[in-house]
PDB file of N, CA, C and O in Angstrom:
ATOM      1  N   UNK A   1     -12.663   0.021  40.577  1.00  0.00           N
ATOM      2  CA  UNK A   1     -11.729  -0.154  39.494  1.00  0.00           C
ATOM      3  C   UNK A   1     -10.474  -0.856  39.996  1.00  0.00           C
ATOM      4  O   UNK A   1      -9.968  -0.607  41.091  1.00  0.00           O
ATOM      5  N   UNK A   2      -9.962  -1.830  39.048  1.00  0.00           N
ATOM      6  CA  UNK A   2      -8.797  -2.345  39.377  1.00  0.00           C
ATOM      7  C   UNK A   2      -7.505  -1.342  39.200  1.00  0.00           C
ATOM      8  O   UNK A   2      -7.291  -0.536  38.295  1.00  0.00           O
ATOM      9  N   UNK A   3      -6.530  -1.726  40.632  1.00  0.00           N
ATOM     10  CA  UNK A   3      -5.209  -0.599  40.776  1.00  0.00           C
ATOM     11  C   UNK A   3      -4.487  -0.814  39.725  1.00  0.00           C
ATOM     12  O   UNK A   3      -3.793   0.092  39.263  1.00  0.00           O
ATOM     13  N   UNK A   4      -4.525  -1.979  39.201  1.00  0.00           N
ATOM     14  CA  UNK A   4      -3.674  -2.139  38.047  1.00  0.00           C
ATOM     15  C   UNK A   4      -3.850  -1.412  36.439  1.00  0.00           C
ATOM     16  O   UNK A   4      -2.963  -1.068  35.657  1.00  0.00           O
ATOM     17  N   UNK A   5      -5.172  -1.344  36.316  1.00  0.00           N
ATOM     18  CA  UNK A   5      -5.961  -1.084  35.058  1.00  0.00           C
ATOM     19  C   UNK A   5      -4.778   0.165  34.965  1.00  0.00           C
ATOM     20  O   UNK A   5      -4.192   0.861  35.794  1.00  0.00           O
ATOM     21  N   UNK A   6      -4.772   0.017  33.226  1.00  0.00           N
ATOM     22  CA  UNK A   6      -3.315   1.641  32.888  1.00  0.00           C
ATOM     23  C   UNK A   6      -4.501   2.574  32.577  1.00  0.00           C
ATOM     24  O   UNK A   6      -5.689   2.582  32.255  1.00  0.00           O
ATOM     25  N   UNK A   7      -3.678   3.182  32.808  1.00  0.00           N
ATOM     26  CA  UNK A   7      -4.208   5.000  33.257  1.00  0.00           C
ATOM     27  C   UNK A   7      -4.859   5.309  32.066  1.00  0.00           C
ATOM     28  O   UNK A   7      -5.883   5.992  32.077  1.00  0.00           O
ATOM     29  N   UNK A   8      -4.282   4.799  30.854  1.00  0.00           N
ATOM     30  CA  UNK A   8      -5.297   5.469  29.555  1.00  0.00           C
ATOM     31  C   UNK A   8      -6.695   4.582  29.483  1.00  0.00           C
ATOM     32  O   UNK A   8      -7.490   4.739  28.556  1.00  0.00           O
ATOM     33  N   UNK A   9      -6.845   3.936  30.214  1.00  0.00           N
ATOM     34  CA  UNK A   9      -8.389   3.292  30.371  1.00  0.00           C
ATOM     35  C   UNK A   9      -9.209   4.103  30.873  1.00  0.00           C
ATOM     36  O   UNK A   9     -10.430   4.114  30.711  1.00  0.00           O
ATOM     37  N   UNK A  10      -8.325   5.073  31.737  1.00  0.00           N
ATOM     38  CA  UNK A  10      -9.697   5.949  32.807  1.00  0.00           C
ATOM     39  C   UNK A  10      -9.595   7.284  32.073  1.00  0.00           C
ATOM     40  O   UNK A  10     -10.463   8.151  31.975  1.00  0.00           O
ATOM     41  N   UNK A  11      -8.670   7.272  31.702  1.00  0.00           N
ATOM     42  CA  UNK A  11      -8.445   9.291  30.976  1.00  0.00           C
ATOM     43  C   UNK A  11      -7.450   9.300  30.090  1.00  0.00           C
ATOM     44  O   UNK A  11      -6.502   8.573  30.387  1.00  0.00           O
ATOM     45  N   UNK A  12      -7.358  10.006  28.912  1.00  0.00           N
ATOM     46  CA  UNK A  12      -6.549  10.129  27.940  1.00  0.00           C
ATOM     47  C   UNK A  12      -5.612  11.315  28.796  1.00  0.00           C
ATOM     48  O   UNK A  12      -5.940  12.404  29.267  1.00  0.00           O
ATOM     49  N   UNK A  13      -4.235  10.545  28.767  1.00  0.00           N
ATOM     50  CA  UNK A  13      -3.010  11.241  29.347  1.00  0.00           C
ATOM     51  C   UNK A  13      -2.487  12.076  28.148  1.00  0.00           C
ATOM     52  O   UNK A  13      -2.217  11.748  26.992  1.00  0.00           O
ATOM     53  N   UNK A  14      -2.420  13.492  28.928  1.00  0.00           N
ATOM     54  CA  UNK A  14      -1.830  14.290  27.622  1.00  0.00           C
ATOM     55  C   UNK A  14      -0.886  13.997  26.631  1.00  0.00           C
ATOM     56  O   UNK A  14      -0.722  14.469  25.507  1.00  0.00           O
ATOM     57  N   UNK A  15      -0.152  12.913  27.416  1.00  0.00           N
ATOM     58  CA  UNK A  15       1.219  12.599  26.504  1.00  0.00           C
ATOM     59  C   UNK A  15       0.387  11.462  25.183  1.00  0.00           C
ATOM     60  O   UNK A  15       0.739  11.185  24.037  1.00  0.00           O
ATOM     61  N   UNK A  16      -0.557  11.125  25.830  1.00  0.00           N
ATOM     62  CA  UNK A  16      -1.038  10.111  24.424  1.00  0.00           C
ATOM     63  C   UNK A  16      -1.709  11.084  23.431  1.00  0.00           C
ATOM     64  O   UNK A  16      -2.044  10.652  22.328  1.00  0.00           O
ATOM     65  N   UNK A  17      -1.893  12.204  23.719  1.00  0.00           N
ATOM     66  CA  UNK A  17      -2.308  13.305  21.998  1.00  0.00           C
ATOM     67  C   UNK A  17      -1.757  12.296  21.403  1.00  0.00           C
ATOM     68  O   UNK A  17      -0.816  11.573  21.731  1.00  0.00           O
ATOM     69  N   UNK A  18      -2.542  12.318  20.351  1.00  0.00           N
ATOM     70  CA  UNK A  18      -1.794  11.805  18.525  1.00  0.00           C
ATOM     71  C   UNK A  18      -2.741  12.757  17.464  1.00  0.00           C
ATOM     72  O   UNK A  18      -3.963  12.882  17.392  1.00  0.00           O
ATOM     73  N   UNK A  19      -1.480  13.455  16.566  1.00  0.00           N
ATOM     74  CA  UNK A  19      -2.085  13.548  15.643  1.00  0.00           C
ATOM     75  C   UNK A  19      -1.934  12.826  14.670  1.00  0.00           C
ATOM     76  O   UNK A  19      -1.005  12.025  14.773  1.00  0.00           O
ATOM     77  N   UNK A  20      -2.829  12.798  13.236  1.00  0.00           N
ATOM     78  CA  UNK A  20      -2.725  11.471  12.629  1.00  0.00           C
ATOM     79  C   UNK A  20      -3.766  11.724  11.027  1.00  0.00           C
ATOM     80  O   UNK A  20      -4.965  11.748  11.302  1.00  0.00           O
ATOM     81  N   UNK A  21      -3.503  11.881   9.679  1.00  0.00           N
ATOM     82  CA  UNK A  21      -2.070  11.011   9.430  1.00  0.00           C
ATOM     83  C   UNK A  21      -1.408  12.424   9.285  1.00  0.00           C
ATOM     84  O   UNK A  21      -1.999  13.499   9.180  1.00  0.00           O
ATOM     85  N   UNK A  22       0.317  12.137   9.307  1.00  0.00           N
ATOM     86  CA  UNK A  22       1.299  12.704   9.509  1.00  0.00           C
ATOM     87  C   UNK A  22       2.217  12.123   9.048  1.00  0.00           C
ATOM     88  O   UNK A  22       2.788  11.244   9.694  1.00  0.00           O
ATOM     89  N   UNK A  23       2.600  12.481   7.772  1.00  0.00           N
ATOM     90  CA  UNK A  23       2.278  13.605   7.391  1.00  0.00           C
ATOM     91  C   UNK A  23       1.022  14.128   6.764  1.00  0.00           C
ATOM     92  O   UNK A  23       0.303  13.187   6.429  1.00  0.00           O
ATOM     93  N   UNK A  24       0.538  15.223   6.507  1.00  0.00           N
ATOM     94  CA  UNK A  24      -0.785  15.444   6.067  1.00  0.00           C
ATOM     95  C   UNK A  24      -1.310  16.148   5.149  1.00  0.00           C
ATOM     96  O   UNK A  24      -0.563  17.046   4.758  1.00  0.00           O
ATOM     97  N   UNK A  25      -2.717  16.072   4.443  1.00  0.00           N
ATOM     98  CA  UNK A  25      -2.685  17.221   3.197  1.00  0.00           C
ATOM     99  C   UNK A  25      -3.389  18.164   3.560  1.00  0.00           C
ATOM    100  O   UNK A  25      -4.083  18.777   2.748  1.00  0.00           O
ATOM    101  N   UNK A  26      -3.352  18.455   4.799  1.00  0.00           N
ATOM    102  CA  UNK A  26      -4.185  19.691   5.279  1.00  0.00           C
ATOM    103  C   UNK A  26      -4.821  19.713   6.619  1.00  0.00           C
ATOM    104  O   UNK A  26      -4.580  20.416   7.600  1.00  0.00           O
ATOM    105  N   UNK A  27      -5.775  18.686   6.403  1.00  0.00           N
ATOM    106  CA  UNK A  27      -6.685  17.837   7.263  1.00  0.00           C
ATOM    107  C   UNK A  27      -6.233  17.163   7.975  1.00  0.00           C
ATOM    108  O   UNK A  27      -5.615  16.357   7.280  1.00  0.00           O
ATOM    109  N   UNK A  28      -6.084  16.877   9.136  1.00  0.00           N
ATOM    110  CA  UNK A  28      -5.874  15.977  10.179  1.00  0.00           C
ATOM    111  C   UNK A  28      -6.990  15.512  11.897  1.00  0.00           C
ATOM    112  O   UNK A  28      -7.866  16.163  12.466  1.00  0.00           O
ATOM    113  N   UNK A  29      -6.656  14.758  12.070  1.00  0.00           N
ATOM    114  CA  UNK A  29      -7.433  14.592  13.558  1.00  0.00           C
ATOM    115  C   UNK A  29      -6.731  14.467  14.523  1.00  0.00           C
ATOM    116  O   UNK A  29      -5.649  13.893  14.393  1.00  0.00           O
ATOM    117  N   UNK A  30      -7.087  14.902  15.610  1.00  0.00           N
ATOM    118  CA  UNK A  30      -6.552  14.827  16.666  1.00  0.00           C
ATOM    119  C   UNK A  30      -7.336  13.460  17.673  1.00  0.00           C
ATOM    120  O   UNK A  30      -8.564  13.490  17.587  1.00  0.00           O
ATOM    121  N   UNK A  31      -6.900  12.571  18.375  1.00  0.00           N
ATOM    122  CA  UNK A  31      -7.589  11.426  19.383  1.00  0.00           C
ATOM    123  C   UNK A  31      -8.005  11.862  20.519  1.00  0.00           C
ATOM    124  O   UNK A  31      -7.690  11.089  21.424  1.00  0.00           O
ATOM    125  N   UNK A  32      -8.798  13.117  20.998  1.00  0.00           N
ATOM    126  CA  UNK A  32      -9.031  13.660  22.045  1.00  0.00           C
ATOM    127  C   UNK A  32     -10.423  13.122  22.555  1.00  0.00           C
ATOM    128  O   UNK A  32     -11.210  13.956  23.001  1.00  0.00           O
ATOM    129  N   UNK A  33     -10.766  11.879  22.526  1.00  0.00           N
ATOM    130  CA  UNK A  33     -11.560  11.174  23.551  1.00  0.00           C
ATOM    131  C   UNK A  33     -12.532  11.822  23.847  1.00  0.00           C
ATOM    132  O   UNK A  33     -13.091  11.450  24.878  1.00  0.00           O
ATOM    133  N   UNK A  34     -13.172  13.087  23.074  1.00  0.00           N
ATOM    134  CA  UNK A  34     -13.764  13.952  23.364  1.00  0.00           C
ATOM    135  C   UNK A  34     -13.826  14.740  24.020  1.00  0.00           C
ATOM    136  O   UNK A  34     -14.807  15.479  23.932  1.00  0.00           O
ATOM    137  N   UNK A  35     -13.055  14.932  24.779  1.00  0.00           N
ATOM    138  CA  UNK A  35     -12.313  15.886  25.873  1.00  0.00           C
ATOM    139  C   UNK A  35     -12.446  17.552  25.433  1.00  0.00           C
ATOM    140  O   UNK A  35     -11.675  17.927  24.550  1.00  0.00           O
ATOM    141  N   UNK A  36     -12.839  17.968  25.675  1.00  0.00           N
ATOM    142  CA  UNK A  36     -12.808  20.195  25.456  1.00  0.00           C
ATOM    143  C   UNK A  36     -11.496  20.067  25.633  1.00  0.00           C
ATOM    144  O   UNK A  36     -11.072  19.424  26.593  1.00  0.00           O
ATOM    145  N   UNK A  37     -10.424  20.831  24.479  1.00  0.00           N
ATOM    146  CA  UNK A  37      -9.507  21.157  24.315  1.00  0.00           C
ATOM    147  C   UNK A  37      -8.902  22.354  23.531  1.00  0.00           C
ATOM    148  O   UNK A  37      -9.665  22.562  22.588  1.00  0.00           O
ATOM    149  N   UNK A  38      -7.841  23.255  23.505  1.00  0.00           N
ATOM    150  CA  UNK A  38      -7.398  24.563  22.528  1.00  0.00           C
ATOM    151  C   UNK A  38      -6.123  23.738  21.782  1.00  0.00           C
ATOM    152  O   UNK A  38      -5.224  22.984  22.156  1.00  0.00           O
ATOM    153  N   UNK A  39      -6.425  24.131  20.929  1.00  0.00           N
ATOM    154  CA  UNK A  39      -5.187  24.231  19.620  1.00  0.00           C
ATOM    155  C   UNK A  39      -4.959  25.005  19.449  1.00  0.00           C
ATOM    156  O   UNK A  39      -5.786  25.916  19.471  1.00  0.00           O
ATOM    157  N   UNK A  40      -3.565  25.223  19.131  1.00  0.00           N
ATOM    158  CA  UNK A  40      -2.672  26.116  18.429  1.00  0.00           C
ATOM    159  C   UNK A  40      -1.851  25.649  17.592  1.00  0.00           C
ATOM    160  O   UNK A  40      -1.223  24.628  17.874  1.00  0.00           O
ATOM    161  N   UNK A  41      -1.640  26.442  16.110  1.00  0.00           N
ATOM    162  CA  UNK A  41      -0.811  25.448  15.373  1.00  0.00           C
ATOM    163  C   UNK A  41       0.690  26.800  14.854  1.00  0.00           C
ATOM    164  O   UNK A  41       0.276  27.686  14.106  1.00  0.00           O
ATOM    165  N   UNK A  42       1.300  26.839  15.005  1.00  0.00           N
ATOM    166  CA  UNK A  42       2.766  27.785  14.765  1.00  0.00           C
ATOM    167  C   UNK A  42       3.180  27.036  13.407  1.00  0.00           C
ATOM    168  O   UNK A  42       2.916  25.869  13.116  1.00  0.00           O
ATOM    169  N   UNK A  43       3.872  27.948  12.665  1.00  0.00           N
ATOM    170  CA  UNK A  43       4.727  28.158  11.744  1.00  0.00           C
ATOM    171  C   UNK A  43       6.126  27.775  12.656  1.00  0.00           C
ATOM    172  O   UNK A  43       6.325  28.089  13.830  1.00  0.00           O
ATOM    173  N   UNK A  44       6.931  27.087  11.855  1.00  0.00           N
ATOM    174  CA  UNK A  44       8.582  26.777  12.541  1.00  0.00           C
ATOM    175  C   UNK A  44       9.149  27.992  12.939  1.00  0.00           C
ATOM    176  O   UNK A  44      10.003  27.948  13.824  1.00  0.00           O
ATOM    177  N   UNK A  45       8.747  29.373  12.313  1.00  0.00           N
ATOM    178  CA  UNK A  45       9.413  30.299  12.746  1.00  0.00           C
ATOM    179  C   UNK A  45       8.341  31.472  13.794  1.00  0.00           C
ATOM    180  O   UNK A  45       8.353  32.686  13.992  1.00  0.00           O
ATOM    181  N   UNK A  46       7.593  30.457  14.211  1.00  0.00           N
ATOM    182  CA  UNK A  46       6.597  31.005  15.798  1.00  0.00           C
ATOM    183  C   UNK A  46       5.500  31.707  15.294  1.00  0.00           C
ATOM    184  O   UNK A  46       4.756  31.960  16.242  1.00  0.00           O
ATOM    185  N   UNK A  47       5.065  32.128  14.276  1.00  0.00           N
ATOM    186  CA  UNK A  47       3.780  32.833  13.820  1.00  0.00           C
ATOM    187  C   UNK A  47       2.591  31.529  13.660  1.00  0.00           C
ATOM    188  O   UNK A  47       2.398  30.504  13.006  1.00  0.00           O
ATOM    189  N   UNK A  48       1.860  32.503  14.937  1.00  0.00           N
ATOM    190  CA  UNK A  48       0.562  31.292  15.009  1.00  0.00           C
ATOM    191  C   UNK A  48      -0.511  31.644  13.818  1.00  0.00           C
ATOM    192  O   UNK A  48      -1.168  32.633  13.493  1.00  0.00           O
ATOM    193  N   UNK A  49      -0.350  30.413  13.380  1.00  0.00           N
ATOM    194  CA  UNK A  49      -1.514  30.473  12.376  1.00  0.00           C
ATOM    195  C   UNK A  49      -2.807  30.017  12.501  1.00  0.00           C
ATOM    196  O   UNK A  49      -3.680  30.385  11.715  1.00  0.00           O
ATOM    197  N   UNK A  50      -2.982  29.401  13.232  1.00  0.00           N
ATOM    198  CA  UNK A  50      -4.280  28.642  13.916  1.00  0.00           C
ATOM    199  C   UNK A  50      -4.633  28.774  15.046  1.00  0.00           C
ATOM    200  O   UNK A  50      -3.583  28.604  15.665  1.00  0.00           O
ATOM    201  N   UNK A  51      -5.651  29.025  15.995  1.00  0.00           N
ATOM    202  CA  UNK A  51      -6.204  28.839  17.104  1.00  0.00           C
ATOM    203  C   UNK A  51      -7.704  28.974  17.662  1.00  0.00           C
ATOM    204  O   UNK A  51      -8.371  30.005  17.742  1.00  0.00           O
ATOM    205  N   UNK A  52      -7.991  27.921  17.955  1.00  0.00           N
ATOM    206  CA  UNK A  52      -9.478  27.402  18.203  1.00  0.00           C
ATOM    207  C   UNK A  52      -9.144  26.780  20.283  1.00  0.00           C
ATOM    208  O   UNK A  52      -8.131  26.253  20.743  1.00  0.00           O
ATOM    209  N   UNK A  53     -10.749  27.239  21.174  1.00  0.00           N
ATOM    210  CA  UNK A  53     -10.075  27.395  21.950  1.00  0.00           C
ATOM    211  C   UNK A  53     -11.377  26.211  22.523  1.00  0.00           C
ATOM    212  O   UNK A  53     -12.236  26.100  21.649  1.00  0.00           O
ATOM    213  N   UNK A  54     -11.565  25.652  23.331  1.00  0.00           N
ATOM    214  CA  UNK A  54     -12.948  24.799  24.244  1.00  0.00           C
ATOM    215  C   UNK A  54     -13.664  24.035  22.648  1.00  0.00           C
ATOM    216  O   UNK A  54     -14.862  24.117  22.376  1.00  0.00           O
ATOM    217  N   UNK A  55     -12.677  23.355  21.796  1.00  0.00           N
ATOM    218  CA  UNK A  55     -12.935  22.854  20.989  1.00  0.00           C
ATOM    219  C   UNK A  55     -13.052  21.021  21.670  1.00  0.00           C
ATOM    220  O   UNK A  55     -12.491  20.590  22.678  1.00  0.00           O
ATOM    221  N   UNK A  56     -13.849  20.355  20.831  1.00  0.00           N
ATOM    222  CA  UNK A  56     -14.068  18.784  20.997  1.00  0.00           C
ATOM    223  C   UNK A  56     -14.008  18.052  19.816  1.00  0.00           C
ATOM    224  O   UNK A  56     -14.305  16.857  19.841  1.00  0.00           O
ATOM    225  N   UNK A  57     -13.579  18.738  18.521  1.00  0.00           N
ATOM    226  CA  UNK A  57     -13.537  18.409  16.975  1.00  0.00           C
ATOM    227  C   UNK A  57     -12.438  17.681  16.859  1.00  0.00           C
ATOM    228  O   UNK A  57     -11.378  18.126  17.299  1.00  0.00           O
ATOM    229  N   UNK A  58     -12.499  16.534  16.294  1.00  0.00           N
ATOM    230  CA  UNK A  58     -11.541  15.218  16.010  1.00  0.00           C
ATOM    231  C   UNK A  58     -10.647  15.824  14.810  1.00  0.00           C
ATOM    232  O   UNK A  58      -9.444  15.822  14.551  1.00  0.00           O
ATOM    233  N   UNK A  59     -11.787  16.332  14.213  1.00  0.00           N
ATOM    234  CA  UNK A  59     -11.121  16.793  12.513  1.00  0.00           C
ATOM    235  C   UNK A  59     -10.207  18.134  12.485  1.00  0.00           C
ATOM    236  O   UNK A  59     -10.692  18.678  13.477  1.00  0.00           O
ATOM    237  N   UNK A  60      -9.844  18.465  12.316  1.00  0.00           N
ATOM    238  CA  UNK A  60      -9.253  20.244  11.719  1.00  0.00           C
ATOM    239  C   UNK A  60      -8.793  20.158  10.423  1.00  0.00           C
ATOM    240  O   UNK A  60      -8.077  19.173  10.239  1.00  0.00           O
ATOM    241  N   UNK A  61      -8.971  20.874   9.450  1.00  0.00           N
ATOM    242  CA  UNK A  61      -8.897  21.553   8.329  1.00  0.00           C
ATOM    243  C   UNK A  61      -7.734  22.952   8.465  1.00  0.00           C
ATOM    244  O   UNK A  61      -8.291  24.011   8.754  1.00  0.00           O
ATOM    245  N   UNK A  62      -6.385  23.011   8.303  1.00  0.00           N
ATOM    246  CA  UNK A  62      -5.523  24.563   8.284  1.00  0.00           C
ATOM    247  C   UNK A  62      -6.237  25.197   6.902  1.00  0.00           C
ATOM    248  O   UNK A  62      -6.207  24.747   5.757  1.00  0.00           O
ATOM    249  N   UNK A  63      -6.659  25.977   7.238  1.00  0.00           N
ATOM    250  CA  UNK A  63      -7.086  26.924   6.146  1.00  0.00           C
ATOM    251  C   UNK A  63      -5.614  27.617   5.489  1.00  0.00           C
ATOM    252  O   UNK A  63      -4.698  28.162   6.105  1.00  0.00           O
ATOM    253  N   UNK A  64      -5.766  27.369   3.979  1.00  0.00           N
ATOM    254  CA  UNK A  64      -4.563  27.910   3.211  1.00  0.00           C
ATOM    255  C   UNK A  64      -3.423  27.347   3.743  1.00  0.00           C
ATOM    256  O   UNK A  64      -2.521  28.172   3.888  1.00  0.00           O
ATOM    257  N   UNK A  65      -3.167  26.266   4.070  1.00  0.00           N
ATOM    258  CA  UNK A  65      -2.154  25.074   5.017  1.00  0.00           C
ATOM    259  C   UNK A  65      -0.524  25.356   3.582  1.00  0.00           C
ATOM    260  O   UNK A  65      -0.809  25.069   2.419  1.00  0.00           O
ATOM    261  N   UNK A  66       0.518  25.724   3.786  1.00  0.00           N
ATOM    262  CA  UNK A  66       1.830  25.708   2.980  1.00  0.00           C
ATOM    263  C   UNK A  66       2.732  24.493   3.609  1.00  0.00           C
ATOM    264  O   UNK A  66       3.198  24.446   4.748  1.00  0.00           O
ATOM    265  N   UNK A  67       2.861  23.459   2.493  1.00  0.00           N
ATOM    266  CA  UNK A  67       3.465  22.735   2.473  1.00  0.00           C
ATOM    267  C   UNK A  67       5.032  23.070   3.408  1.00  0.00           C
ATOM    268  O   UNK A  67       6.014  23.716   3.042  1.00  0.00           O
ATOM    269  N   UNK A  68       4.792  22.399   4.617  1.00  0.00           N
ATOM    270  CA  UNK A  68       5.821  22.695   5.591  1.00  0.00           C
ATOM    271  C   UNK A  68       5.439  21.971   6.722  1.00  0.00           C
ATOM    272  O   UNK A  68       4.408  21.307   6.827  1.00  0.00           O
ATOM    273  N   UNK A  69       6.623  22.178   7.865  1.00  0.00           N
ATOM    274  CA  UNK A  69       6.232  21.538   9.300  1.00  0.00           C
ATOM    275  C   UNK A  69       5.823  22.855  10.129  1.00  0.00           C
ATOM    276  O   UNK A  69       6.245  24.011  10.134  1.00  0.00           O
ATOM    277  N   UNK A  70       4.884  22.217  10.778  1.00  0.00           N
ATOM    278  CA  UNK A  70       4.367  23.530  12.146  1.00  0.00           C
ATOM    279  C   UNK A  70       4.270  22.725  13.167  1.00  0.00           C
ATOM    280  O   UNK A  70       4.164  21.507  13.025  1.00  0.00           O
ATOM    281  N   UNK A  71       4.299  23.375  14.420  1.00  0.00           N
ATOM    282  CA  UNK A  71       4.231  23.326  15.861  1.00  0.00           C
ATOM    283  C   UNK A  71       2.912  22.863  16.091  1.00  0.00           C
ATOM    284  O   UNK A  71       2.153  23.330  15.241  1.00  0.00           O
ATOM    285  N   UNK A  72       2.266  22.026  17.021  1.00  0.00           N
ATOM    286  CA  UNK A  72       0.464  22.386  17.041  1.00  0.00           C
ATOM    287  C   UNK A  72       1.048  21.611  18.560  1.00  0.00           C
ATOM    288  O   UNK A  72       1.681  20.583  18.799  1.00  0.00           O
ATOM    289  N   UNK A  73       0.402  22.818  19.470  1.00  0.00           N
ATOM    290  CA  UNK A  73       0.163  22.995  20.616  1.00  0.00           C
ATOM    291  C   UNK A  73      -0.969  22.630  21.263  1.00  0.00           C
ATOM    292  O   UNK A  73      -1.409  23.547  21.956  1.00  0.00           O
ATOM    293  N   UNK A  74      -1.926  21.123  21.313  1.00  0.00           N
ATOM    294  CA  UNK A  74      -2.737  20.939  22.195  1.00  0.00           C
ATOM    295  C   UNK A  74      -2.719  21.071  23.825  1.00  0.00           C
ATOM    296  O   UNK A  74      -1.705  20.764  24.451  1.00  0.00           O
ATOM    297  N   UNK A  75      -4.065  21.613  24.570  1.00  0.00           N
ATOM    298  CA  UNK A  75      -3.986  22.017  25.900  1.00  0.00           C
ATOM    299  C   UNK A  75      -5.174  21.327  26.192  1.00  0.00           C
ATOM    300  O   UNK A  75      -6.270  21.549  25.676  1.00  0.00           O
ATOM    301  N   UNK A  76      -4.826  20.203  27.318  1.00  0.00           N
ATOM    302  CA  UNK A  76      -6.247  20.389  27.733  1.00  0.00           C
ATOM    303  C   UNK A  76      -6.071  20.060  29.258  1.00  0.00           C
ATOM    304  O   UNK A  76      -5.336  19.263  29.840  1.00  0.00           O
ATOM    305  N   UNK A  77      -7.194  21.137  29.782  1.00  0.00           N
ATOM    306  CA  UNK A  77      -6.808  21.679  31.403  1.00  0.00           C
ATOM    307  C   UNK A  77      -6.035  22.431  31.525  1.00  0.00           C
ATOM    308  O   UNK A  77      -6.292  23.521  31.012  1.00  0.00           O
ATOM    309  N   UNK A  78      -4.910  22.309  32.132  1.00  0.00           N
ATOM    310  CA  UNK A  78      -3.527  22.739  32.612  1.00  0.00           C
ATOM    311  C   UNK A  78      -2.531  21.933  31.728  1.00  0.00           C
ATOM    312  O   UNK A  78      -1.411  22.436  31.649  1.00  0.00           O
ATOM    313  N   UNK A  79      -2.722  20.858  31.101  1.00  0.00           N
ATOM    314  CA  UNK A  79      -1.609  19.774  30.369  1.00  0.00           C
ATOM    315  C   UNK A  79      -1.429  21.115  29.376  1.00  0.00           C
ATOM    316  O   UNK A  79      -2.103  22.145  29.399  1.00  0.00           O
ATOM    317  N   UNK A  80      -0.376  20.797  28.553  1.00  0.00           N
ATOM    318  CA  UNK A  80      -0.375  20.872  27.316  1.00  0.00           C
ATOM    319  C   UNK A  80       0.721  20.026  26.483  1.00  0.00           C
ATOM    320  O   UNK A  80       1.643  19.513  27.116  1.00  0.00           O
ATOM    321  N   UNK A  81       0.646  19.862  25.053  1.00  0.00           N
ATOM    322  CA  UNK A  81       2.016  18.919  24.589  1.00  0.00           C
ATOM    323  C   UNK A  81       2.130  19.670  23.538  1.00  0.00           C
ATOM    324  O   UNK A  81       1.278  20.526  23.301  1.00  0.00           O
ATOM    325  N   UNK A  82       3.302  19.456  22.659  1.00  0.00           N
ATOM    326  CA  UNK A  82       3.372  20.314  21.785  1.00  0.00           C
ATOM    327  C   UNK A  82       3.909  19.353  20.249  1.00  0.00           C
ATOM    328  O   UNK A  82       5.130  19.463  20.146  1.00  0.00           O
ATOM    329  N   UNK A  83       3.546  18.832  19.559  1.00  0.00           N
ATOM    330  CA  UNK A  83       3.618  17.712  18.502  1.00  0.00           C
ATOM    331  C   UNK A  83       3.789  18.634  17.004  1.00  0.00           C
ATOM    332  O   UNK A  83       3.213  19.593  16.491  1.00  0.00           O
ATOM    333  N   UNK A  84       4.940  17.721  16.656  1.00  0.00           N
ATOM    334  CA  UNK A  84       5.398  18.281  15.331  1.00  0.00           C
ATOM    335  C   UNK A  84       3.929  17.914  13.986  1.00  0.00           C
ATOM    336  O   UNK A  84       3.110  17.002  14.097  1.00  0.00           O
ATOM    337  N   UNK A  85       3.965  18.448  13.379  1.00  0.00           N
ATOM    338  CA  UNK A  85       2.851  18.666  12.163  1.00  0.00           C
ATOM    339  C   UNK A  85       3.485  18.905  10.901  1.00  0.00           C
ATOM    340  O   UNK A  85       3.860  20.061  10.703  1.00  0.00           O
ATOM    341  N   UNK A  86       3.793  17.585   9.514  1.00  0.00           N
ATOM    342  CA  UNK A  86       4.083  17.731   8.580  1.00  0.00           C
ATOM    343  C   UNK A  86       2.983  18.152   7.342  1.00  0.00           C
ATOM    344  O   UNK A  86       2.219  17.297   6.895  1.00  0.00           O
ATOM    345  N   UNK A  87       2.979  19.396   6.891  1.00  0.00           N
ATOM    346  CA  UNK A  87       1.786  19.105   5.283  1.00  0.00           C
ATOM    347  C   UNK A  87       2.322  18.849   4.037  1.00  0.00           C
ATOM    348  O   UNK A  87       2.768  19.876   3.526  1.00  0.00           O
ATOM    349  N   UNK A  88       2.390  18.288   3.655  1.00  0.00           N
ATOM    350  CA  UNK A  88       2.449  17.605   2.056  1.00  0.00           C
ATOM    351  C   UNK A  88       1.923  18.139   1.124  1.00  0.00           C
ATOM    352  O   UNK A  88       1.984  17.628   0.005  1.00  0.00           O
TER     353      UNK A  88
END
């Protein structure tokens, strides 16, 4: 492999998570390259409402999702990032 080639060619760098679209009506995907990963998704005021753990699902669905922003905490390995989440 070339030294130059950028790093998201060989492995999705935690910092490139995207979730998407965002804002959202419930449903969203995450770009996890297929990678085994845990979600967590928090309420602004820290009550986790979601968590799925050695997941590889692009899609997620918040069950009973209230129009608001939440926290969603992707991990994968040891990384983790923590990306704001609007629902509409």
């Amino acid at each position: 492999m070339a030294e130059n080639a950028p790093k998201t060619s060989i492995a999705l760098d935690i910092n490139d998570i995207a979730l998407y679209p965002n804002p959202s009506n419930g449903t969203f995907f995450i770009n996890n390259s297929n990678k085994i990963y845990a979600i967590e998704i928090y309420s602004i005021i820290g009550q986790k409402i979601f968590e799925e753990e050695n997941s590889t699902r692009s899609a997620i669905t918040l069950p009973n999702s209230v129009k608001r922003t939440y926290l969603v905490r992707v991990s994968i390995g040891s990384d983790s990032v923590i990306k704001k989440l609007i629902i509409n």
